[in-house]
Structure formats: C-alpha cells, structure tokens
C-alpha positions as CSV (number, residue, x, y, z in Angstrom):
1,X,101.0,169.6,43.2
2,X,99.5,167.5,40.8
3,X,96.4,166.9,43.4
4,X,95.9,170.4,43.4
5,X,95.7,170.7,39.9
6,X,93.6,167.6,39.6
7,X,90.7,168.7,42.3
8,X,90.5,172.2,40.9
9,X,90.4,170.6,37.3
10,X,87.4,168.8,38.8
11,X,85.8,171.5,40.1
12,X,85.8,173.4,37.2
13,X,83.9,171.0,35.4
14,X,81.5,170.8,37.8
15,X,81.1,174.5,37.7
16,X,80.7,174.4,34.2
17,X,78.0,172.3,34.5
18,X,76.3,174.2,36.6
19,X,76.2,177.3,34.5
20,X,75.0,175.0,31.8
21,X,71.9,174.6,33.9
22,X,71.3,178.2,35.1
23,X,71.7,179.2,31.6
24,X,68.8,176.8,30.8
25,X,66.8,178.4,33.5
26,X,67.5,181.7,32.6
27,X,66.1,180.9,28.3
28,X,63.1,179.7,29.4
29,X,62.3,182.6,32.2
30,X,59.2,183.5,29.5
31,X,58.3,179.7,28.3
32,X,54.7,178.7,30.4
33,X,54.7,175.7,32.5
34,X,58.3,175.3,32.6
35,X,60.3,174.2,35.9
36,X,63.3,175.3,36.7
37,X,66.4,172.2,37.6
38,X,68.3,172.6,40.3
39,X,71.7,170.6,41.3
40,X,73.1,168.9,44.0
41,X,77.2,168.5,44.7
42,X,79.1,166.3,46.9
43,X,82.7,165.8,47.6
44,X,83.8,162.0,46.2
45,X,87.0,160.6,48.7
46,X,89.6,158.6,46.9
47,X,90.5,156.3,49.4
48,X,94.0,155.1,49.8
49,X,94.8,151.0,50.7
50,X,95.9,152.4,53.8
51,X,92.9,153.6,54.8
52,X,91.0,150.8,55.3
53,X,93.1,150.0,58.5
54,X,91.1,151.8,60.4
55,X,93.2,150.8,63.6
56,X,96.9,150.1,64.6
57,X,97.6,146.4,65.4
58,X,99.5,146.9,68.3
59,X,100.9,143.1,67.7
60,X,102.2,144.0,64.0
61,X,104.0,147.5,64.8
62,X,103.6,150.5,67.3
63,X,104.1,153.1,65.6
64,X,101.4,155.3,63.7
65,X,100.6,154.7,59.9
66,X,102.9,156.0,57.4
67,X,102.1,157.4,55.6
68,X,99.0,158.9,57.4
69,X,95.5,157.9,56.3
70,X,94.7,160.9,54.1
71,X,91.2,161.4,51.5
72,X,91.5,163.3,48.3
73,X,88.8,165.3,47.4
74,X,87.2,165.5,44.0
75,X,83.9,167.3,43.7
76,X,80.8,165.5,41.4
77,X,77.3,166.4,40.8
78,X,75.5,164.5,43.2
79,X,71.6,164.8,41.7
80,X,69.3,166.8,39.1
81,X,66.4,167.8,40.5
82,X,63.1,169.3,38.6
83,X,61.6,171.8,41.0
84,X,57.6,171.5,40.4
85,X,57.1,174.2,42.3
86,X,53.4,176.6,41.3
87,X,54.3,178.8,38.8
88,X,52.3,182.0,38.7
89,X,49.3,182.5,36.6
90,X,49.0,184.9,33.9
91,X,45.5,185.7,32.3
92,X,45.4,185.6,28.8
93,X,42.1,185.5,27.9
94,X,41.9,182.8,25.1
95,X,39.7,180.7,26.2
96,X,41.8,177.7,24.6
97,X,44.5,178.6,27.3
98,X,43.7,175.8,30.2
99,X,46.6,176.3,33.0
100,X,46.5,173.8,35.9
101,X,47.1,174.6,39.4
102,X,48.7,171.6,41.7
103,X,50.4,168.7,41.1
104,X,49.2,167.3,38.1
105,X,50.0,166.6,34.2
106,X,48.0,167.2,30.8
107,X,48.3,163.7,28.8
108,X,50.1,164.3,25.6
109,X,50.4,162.0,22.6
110,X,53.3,162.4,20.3
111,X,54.1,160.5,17.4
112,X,57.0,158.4,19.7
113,X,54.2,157.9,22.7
114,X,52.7,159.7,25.6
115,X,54.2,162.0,27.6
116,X,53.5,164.6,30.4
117,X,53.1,168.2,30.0
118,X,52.1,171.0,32.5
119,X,51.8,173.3,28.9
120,X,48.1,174.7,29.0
121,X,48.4,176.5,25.6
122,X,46.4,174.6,22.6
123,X,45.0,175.0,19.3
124,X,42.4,173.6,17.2
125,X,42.4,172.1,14.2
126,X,40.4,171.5,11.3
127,X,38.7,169.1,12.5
128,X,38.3,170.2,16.2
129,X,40.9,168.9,17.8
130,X,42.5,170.3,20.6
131,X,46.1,169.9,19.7
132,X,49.9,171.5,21.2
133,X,51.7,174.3,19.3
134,X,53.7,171.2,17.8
135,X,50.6,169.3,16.9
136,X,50.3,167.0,19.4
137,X,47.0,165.5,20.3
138,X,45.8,166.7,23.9
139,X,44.4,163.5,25.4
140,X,40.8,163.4,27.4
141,X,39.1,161.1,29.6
142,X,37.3,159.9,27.0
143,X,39.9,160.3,24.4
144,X,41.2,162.9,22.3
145,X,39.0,165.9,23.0
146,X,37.2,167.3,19.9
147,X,36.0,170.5,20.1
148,X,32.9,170.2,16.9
149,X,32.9,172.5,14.1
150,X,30.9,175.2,14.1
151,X,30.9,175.6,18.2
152,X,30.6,179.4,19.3
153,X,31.8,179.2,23.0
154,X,34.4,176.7,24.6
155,X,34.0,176.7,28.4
156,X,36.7,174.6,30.6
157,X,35.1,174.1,34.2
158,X,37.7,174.1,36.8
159,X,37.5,170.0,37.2
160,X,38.8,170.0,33.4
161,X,35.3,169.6,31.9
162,X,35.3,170.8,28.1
163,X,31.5,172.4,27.2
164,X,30.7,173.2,23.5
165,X,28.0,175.7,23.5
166,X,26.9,174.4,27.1
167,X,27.1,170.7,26.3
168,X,29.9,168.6,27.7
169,X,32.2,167.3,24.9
170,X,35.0,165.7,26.8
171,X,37.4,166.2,29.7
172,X,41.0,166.8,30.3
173,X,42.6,163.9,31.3
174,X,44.6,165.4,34.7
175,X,47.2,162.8,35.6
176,X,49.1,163.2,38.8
177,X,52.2,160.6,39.8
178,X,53.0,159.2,42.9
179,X,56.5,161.0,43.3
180,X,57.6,163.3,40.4
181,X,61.2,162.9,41.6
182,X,60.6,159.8,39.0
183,X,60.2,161.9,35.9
184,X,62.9,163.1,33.4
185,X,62.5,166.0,31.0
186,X,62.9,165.9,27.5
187,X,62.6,168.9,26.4
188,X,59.6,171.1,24.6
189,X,58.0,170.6,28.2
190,X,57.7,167.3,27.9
191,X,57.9,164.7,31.2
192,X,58.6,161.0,31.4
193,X,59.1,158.0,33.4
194,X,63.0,157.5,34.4
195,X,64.4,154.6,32.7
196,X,64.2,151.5,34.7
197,X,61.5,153.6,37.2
198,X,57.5,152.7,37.3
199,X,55.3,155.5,37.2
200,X,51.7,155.0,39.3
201,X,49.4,157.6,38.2
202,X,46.9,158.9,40.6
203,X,43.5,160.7,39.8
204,X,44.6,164.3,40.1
205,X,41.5,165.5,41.1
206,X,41.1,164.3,44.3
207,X,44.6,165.0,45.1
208,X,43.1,168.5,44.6
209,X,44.4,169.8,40.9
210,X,42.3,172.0,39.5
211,X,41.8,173.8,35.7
212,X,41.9,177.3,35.1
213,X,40.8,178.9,31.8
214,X,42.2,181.7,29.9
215,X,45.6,181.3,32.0
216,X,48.5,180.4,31.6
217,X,51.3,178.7,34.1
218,X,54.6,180.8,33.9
219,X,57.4,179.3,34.5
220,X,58.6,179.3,38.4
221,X,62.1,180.5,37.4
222,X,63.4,183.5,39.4
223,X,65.1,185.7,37.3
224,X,67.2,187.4,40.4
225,X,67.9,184.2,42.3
226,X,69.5,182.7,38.8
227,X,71.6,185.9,37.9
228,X,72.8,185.8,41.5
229,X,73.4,181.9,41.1
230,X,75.6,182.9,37.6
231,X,77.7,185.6,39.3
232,X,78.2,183.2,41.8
233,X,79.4,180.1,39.6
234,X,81.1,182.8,37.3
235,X,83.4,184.0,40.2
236,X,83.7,179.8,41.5
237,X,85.0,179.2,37.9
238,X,87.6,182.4,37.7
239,X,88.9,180.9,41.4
240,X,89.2,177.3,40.4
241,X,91.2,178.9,37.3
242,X,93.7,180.5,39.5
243,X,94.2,177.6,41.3
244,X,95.3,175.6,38.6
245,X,97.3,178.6,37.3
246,X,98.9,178.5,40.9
247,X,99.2,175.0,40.7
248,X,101.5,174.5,37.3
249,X,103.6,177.8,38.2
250,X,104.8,175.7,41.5
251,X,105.1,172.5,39.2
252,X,106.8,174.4,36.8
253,X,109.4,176.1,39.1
254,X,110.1,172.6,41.1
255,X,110.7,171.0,37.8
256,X,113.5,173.9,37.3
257,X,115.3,173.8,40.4
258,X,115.1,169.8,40.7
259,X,116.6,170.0,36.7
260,X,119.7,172.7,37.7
261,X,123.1,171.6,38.1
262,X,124.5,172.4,41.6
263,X,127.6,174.2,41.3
C-alpha cells in the first residue's frame, strides 16, 4: 500500500499549493492592476526498467512480461501562469490616477533596477515628480516625468501625453513585450524578465494601448470563481487525507496479521 500512500501524499502537496495560490488571488481581489495566477497539473509516470521493452522478443521467451509493464502516478504542478487578462476600470477622479487599457507596462525604476508595472496610481513629490505609493520614479519617454511646481491642472491624453497647464511636459513611457508568458512577478505589482529569458519590448502604442485618466485598473480576479476554486481544492485535500488514512489502516492491519503466530 505504500504507492497509495505515496501518490495521495503527492497530491496533497500539490493541493496545498494550489490553495496557496487562490489565497493570493483572493488578498488582492481590491489591489489595482493586479493579475490573477493560475496553475497547471500533470500526472509524472515512474517508469519501471521493464517498461522500456516495449515488445516481447519472441526469440528470448514467449510468454508475456512479468511482471507487467505498470506506470505509477505522481501528480506535479506542471506551469504558473499570470493571466493579463483587462481588468475593469474604476473612475476615481484624481487626475494623478492613469490606468492603461491593453497590453502594455508603465516603466518603473526602483532602487534594484527597472521593472514593469500595470499600477496607474501615482503621487507627486516635492519636486514634481510623478512617483509610486513606494516612491518609485515613474519613467517617461523623455525621462522621469516632472510635473513643475506651481502647475494648476495635469491632463493625461489617452496616448500617455502629460500636459501642465496645457503644455506638454513629458510622456508615459507604455512598454509592451513580445509574449508576457516571459515575465515573472515579484510582488508589489511588479513584472520582470524570467531568468535566462530575453525580453523584446514593443511600442505599445501601435499595438493599440491606450491611457485613461482618473481610473484605475482593478484587478481581474473573480471573487466567485476563486471561492468555488477553494471549496473545490478544500474538499481535494480532505479526500487525499482519507486516502492516506485508508492507506496506513490497511498497512497497519497487514503488518498485524503477517506478525501473529499461527496456532
């Protein structure tokens, strides 16, 4: 029984995983721009030395293969995807809330580099720069955009254009890759190239991204798809349990009977 016991030990880690993930989902239901990650499963077969015969040799023996070719089954997380699905928009009305609609990035540099973000809420500081709620510098076409002091009205345009009073300051610098199955999260909404993985960047207007002010991107997590996801890997985790519980009551009774004296 020990297979039994091995495969549903396997599967409960797998399954423990996965609520991992949905949890994740479900905490940042409210947080803008985020995407929601979804996972992929597949069964791994631990092939026996037998199994490679794929054939008798009729010249060597006649009989069928004993034992008989046989796969064990042990269940692994195949991928992590990052769905980049559209989130919805939600008007705010600060006119320092930029959300993007399409497949493109806002260039963000941190103290350890640049980074992607599809974030569109940003502040200003002292000096006029447009900044993330953790400080870090929103990058333009023509740099970081500075918003100058004293300006009464900031006006985005829906190509990303920043106007101060009516005259254009800067631009959003709207990136869009060639395949975002190539970026990695790292948390705080932050995107970046895979190890080992080249990232082309593309000019995200023409692949038809566009700015929207005073709105934000929500995040394209469904609240009722995840809670039925979590009952679901809840009740695959209590039945996975059983199993095992099944498993070491049979173990446990051979190991009695095979350890009794006959009379």
């Amino acid at each position: 029984m020990q297979d039994a016991m091995f495969s549903s030990l396997f599967g409960a880690l797998v399954t423990e995983h996965r609520m991992d993930f949905i949890a994740n989902n479900l905490a940042n239901v409210n947080t803008s721009g985020y995407k929601r990650d979804a996972l992929a499963f597949k069964d791994t077969m631990a092939s026996f030395a037998h199994d490679e015969i794929r054939e008798p040799l009729m010249n060597c023996r006649s009989k069928p293969l004993f034992p008989e070719p046989r796969n064990m089954a042990r269940p692994r997380l195949a991928v992590t995807q990052t769905d980049f699905s559209q989130g919805s928009l939600h008007f705010t009305g600060d006119p320092l809330d930029v959300a993007i609609t399409g497949e493109a990035f806002y260039k963000i540099t941190t103290p350890t580099g640049d980074y992607y973000t599809r974030e569109g809420h940003f502040l200003r500081t002292a000096d006029g720069t447009l900044v993330t709620p953790q400080g870090w510098v929103v990058q333009g076409t023509g740099g970081p955009i500075v918003v100058p002091d004293g300006t009464r009205s900031v006006h985005v345009a829906d190509d990303g254009t920043v106007y101060a009073d009516g005259d254009a300051v800067n631009a959003f610098n709207l990136v869009a890759v060639d395949d975002v199955k190539k970026l990695e999260k790292l948390g705080r909404n932050l995107y970046r190239a895979r190890p080992g993985v080249t990232v082309m960047e593309q000019d995200a207007l023409a692949a038809g991204a566009r700015t929207a002010q005073g709105f934000l991107e929500a995040s394209n997590v469904e609240v009722v798809t995840e809670m039925v996801n979590m009952i679901e890997t809840n009740r695959q985790f209590e039945a996975y349990q059983k199993m095992m519980q099944s498993a070491d009551a049979v173990d446990k009774e051979a190991i009695s009977r095979v350890g009794r004296r006959s009379a």
